[in-house]
C-alpha positions as CSV (number, residue, x, y, z in Angstrom):
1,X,-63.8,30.0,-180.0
2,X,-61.4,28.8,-182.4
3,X,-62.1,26.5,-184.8
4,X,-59.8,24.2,-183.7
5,X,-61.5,23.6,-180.7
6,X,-65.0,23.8,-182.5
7,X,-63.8,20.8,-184.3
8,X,-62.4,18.9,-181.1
9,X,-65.5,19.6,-179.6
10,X,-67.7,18.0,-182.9
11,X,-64.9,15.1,-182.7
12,X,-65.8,14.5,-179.0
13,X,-70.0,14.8,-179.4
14,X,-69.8,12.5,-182.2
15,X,-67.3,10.0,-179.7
16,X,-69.5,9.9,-177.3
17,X,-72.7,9.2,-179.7
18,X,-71.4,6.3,-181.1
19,X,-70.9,2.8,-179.6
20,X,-67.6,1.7,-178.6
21,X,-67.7,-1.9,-180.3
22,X,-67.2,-2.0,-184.2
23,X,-65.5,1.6,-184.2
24,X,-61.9,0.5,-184.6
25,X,-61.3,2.3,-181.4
26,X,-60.5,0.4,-178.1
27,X,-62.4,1.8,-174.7
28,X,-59.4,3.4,-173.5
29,X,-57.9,4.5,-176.7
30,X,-61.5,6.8,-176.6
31,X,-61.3,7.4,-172.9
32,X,-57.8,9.3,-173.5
33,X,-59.5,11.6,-176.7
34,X,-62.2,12.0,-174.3
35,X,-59.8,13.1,-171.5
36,X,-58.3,15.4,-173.9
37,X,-61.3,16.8,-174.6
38,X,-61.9,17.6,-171.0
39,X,-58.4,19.1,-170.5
40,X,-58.9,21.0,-173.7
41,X,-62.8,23.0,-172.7
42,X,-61.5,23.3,-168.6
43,X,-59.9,26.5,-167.9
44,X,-57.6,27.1,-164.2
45,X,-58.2,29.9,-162.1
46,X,-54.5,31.3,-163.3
47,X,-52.5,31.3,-166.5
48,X,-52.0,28.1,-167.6
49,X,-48.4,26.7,-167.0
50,X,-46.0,26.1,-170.0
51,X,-46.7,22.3,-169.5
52,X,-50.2,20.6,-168.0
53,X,-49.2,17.8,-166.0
54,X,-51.8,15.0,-166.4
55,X,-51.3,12.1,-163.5
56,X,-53.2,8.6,-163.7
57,X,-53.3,7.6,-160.2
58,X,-53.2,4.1,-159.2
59,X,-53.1,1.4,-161.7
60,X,-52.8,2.6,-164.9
61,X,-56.0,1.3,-167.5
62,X,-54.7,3.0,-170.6
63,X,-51.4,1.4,-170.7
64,X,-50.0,2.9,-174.0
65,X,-53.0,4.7,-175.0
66,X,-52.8,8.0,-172.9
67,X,-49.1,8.3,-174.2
68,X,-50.3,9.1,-177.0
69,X,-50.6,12.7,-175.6
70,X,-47.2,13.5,-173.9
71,X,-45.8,16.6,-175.4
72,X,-49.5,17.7,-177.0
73,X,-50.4,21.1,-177.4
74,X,-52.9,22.1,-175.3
75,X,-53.4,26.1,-175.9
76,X,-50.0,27.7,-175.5
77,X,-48.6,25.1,-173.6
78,X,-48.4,21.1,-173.7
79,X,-49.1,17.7,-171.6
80,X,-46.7,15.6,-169.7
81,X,-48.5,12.4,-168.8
82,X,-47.2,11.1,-165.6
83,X,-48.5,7.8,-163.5
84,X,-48.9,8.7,-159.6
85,X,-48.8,5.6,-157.0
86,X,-49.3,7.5,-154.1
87,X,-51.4,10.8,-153.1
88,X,-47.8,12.3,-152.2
89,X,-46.9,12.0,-156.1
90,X,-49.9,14.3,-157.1
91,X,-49.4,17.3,-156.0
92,X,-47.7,18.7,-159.2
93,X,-50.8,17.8,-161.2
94,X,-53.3,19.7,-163.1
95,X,-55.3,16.5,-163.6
96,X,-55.9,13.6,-162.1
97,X,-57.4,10.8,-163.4
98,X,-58.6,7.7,-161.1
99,X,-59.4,4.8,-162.5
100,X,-61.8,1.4,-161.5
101,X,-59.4,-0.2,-159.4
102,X,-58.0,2.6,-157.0
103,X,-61.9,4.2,-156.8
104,X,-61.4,3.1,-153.2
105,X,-58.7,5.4,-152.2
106,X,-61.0,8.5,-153.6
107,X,-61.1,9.2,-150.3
108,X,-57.9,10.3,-149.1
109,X,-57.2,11.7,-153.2
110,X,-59.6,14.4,-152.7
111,X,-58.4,14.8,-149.3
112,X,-54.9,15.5,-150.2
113,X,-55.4,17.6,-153.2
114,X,-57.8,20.1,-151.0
115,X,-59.9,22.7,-153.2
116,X,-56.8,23.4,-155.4
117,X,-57.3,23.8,-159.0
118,X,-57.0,20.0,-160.1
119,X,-59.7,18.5,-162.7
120,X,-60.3,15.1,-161.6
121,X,-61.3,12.8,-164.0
122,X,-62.6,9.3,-163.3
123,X,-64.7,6.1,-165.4
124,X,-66.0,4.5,-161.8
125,X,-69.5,4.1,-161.0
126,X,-71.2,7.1,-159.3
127,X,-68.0,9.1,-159.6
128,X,-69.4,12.5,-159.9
129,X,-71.4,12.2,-157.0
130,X,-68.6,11.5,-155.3
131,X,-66.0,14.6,-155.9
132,X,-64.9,13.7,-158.7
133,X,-65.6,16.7,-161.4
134,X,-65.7,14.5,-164.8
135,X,-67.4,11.2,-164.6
136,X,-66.8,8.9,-167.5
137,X,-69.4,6.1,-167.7
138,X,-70.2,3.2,-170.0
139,X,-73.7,2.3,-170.9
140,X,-75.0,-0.1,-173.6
141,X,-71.8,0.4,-175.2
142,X,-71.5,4.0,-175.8
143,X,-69.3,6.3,-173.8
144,X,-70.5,9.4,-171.8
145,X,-70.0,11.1,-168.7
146,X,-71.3,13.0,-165.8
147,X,-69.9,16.5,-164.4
148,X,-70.2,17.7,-161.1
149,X,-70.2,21.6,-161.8
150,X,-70.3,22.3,-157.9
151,X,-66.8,20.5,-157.7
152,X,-65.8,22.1,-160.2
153,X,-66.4,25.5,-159.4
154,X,-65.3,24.9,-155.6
155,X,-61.6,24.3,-157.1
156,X,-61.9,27.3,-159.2
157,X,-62.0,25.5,-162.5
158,X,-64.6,26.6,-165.1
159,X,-65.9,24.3,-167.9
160,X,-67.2,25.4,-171.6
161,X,-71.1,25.6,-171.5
162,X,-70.3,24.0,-174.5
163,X,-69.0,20.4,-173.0
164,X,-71.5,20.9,-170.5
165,X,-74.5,20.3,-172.8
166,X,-72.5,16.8,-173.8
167,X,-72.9,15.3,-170.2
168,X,-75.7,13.0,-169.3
169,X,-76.0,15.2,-165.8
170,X,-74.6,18.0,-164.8
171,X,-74.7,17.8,-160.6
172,X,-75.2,21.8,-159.8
């Protein structure tokens, strides 16, 4: 592993160890450094495309924050952050991420993307359980998350042992 990602990894444990409050860091301002975390230790079932296309379906909760990755590197290729207001829009994604307020359309989301190789990323309660592969979750101010590795492998996405020991639960 490269130590590049060795360090994003440290950057990311130590993120999620630490309370949100008093860190200079807002909750979605983490949330996207988490996301890229995610994106960076999940690898697709084929060579990844020259650009990653990273869709936040519904309405958007980062607001400025998760532009703050457009054009990023992401191992030989980059991320395009694109906001999706209708299942239609996401089927050019390689993620998806769902936030609080369209939870209730989950649904028909994982209905239209199928088993293709998406990572879907949400921060609603119970997400993981759900479908959705990585869970972000808030508890007494600190930032974690859940990953559903059955999801995950049923879309043909593998995730780094290595983020893996960093969830809360890991839902075989």
């Amino acid at each position: 592993m490269s130590r590049l990602r060795l360090l994003l990894l440290a950057l990311c444990a130590s993120l999620l160890a630490t309370p949100v409050a008093g860190q200079g860091f807002t909750e979605y301002q983490l949330k996207a450094g988490v996301l890229y975390n995610f994106i960076a230790f999940t690898t697709w079932p084929e060579a990844a495309p020259p650009v990653l296309n990273v869709c936040i379906y519904g309405p958007d909760p980062f607001g400025r924050e998760i532009d703050a990755l457009q054009g990023r590197k992401i191992g030989s290729g980059s991320l395009a952050i694109r906001r999706a207001s209708s299942v239609d829009a996401l089927a050019a994604c390689h993620v998806v991420f769902i936030g609080q307020a369209a939870i209730g359309n989950l649904p028909r989301v994982l209905e239209h993307l199928g088993n293709r190789p998406v990572l879907t990323v949400a921060d609603a309660p119970g997400g993981s359980a759900r479908g959705i592969v990585l869970n972000m979750e808030m508890a007494d101010g600190r930032l974690g998350f859940r990953a559903n590795l059955a999801e995950a492998r049923n879309r043909g996405l593998g995730l780094s042992s290595k983020l893996l020991r960093l969830a809360s639960e890991v839902v075989q």
